[in-house]
C-alpha positions in Angstrom: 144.8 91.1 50.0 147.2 93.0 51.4 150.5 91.0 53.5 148.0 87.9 53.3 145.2 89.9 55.2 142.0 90.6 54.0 141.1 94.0 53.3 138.0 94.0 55.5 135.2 96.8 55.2 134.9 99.3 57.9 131.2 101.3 57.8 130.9 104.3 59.4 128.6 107.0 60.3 128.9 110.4 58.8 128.7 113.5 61.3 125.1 114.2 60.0 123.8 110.9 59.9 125.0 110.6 63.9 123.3 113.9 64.8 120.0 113.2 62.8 119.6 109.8 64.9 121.0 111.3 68.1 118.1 114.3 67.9 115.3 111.8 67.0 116.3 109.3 69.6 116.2 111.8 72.0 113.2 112.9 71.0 111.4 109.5 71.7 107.5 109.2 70.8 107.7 113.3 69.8 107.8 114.7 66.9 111.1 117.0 65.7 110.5 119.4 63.0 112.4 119.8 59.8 113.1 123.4 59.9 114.5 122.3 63.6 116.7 119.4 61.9 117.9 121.3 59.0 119.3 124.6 61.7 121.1 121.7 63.5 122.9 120.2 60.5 123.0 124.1 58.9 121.3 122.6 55.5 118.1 122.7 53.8 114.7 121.4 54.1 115.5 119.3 50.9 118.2 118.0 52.3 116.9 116.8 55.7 114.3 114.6 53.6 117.6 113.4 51.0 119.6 112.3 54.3 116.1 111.2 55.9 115.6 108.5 53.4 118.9 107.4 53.3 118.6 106.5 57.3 115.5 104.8 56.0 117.6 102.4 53.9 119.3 101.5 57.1 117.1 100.4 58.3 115.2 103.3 60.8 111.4 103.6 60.5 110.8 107.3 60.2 107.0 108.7 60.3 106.5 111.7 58.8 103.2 114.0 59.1 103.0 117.7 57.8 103.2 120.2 59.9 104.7 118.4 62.9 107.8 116.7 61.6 109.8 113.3 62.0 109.2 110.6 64.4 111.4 107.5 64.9 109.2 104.7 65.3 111.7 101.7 64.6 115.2 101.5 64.2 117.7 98.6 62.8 117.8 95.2 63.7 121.8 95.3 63.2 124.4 97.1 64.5 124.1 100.6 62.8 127.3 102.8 63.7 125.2 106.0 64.1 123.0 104.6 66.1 125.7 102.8 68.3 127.7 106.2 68.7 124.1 107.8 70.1 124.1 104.8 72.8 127.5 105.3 73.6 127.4 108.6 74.1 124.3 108.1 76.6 126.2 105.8 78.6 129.1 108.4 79.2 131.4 105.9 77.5 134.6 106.9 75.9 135.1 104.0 74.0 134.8 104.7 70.6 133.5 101.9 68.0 134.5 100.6 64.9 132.1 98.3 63.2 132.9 95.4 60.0 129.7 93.9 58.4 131.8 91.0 58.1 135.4 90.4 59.7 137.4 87.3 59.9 137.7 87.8 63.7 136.8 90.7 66.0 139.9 89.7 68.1 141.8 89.7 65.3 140.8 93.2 64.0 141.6 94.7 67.5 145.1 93.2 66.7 145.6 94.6 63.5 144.2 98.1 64.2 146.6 98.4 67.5 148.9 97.3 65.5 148.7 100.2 63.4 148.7 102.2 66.6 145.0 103.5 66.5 144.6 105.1 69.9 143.0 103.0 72.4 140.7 102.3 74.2 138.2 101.0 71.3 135.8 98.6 70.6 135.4 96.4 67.2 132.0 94.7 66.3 130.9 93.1 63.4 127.7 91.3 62.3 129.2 88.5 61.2 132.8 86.3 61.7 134.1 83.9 59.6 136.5 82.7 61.8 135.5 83.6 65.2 137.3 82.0 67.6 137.1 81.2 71.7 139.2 79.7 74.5 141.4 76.9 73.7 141.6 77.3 69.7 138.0 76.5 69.3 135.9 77.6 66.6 132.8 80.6 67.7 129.8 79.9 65.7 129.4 83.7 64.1 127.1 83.7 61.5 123.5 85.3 63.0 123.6 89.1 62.1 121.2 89.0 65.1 123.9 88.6 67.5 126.9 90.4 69.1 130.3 90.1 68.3 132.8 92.7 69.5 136.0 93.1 71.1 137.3 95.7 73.4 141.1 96.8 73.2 143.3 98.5 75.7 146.9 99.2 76.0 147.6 99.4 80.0 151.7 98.9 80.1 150.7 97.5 83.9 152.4 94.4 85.7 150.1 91.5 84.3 148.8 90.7 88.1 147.1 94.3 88.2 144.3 92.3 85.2 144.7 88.7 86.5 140.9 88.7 87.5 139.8 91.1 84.7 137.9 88.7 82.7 136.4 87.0 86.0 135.1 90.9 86.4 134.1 91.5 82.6 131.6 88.1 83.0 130.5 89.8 86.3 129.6 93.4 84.8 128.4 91.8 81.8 126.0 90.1 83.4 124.7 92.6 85.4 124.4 95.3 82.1 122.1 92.6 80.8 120.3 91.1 84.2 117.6 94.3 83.1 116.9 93.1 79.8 115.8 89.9 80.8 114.3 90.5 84.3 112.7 86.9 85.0 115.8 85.0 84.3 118.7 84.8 85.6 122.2 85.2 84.1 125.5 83.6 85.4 129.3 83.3 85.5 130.6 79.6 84.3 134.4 79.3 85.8 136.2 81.2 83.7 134.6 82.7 81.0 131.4 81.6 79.9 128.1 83.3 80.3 125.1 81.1 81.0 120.9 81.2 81.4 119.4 78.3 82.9 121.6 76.4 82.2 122.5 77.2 78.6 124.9 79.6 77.4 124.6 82.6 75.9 128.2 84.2 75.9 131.6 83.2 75.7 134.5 85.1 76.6 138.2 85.3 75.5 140.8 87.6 76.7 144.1 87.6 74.5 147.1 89.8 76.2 150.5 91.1 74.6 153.1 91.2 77.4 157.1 92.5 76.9 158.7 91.3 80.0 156.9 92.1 83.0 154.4 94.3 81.6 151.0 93.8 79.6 151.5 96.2 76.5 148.0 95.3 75.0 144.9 93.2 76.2 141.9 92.6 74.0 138.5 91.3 75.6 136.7 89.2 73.0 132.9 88.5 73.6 130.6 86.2 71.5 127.2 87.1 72.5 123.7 85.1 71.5 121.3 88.2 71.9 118.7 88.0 69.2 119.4 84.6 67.5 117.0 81.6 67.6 118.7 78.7 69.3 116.7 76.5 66.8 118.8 78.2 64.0 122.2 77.1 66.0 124.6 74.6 64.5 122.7 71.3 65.6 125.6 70.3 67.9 125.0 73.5 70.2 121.4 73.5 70.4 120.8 71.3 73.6 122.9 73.7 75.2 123.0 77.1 74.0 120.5 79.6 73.9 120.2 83.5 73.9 118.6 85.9 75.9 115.5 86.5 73.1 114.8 83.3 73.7 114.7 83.7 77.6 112.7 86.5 77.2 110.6 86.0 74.5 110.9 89.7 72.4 114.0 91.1 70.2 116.5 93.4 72.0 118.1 96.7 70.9 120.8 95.3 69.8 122.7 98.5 69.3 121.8 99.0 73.0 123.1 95.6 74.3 125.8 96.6 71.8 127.0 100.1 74.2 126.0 98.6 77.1 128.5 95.3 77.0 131.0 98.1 75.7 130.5 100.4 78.9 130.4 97.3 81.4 133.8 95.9 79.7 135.2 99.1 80.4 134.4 99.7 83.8 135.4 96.0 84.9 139.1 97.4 83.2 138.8 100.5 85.2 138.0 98.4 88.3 140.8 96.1 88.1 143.8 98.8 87.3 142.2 101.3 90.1 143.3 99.3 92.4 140.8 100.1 94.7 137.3 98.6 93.9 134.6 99.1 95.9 133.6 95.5 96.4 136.0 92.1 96.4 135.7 89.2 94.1 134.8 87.3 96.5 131.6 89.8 97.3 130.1 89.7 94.0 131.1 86.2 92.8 128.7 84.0 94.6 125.2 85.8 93.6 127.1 85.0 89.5 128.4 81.9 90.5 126.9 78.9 88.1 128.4 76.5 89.2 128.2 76.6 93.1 127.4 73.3 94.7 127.6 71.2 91.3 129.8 68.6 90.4 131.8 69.3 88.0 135.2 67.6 86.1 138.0 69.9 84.5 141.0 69.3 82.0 144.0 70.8 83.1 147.7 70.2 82.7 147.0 66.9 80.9 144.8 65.5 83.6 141.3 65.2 84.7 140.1 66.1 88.0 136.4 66.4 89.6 135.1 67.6 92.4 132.6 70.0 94.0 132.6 73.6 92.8 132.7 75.6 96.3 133.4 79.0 94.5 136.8 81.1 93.7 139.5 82.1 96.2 140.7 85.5 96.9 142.9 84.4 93.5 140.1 83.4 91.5 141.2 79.8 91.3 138.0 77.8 91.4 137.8 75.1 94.3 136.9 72.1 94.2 136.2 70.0 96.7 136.7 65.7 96.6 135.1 63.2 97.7 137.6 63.0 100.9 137.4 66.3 101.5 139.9 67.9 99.9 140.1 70.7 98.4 142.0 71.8 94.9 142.5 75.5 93.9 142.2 75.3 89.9 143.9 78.1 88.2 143.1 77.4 84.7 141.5 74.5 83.0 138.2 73.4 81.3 135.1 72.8 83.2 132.6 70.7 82.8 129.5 69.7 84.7 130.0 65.8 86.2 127.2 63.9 83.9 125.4 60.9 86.5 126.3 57.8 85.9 
């Protein structure tokens, strides 16, 4: 313990690991010779198959056949750094990743390493929290290695209005990044930062922001995401509503992929919002995300209760709801609920 903060254990990729699983990636079902590997690294034959093996332990499912070379046939279940660096680097994105086994929080991390004044943009991920957190000081259930937890931090010294609808845009690029991996369902925003499948939720996100005066020094985006995980698994509590998107579409992700994709989308909603010049409104791609259009619904905010009928966000990206006279309420922050008969 060091200043009463765990000493948390960072795994990384060596250069070599990262360029034996970038050239076999790239090669997809083909082959890739050893004398071809070992000019690339500038080692031996030997030495291919000693780093080959170790990549094996990690989880990769190498084929080998004399004569022809190495084939990757399967790779990790987990988040492996190497292999998260390859699908970052396919994706363009700059965002470079740091990745904990275990970590108390990946929010938390993000803090400590900014902190320290690593350089950001950057990402933090871990396969496991033990005190993941989300909106309101409530508890994230973290404990599935088969899920994502990461955080993305960036230092923007803007005026805070510049990111007031940046985690309305985060939900909105995140679900699109992910609509692909699970084309027969469909994925959703829920007012103001949940993620949801028919009617379950898969996501949860929380946005924590530093702010001297009138500017935002640092903002961390925080997402919880159920990508592998078997809702039956779930604390009992969350089962009747959560789920994940394996279980919407019935076969495991790439969870390294999901991983760089979620990073990417996270960063262009950021770029979006301090541009200042997006090429499409709030109010354009809202509705299509919108989960709870047309539902009744009840929030908690400043100490009272309210209900109404979701009618979508204003220009602001307050929600409205609508009463039973007619009127309608802007709702700037709160929790929301959906109305249960009776």
């Amino acid at each position: 313990m060091t200043g009463g903060v765990e000493n948390y254990r960072m795994e990384r990729a060596t250069p070599d690991e990262t360029a034996l699983v970038a050239a076999l990636a790239e090669a997809g079902d083909a082959f890739v010779s050893g004398n071809d590997l070992a000019r690339q690294l500038g080692v031996s034959r030997p030495a291919i198959k000693a780093k080959l093996d170790k990549l094996r332990t990690k989880g990769y499912a190498l084929e080998a056949v004399r004569n022809r070379g190495y084939r990757l046939q399967g790779e990790p279940e987990v988040i492996e750094p190497a292999l998260l660096a390859y699908q970052l680097k396919r994706l363009d994105c700059p965002v470079p990743a740091l990745y904990f086994p275990v970590i108390d929080s990946t929010n938390s991390e993000a803090e400590r390493q900014q902190s320290r004044n690593r350089a950001a943009p950057f990402a933090v991920l871990s396969s496991c929290q033990t005190r993941g957190r989300g909106r309101l000081g409530r508890n994230w259930h973290s404990a599935s290695p088969d899920n994502l937890y990461l955080s993305v931090c960036f230092t923007p010294d803007i005026p805070p209005q510049q990111l007031q609808h940046f985690t309305l845009w985060a939900g909105i690029r995140v679900c699109r990044c992910l609509q692909p991996f699970v084309p027969k369902a469909r994925l959703q925003v829920k007012w103001p930062n949940d993620l949801h499948c028919e009617g379950r939720k898969f996501a949860g996100m929380l946005t924590e922001a530093r702010m001297d005066a009138d500017r935002i020094r640092s903002i961390i985006f925080g997402i919880g995401l159920n990508v592998n995980g078997n809702p039956l698994q779930f604390p009992p509590e969350l089962r009747p509503s959560a789920t994940s998107l394996h279980a919407v579409h019935g076969q495991t992700l790439s969870l390294n992929e999901v991983a760089a994709r979620v990073i990417h989308a996270v960063q262009k909603a950021y770029e979006g919002c301090i541009g200042g010049s997006p090429t499409e409104s709030l109010a354009e791609a809202w509705p299509p995300l919108d989960a709870l259009a047309g539902k009744t619904v009840q929030a908690q905010t400043g100490g009272r209760e309210i209900s109404g009928l979701a009618c979508g966000i204003d220009e602001g990206g307050a929600l409205l709801l609508r009463d039973a006279t007619g009127a309608t309420t802007a709702l700037r922050a709160g929790d929301v609920s959906l109305k249960k008969e009776g």
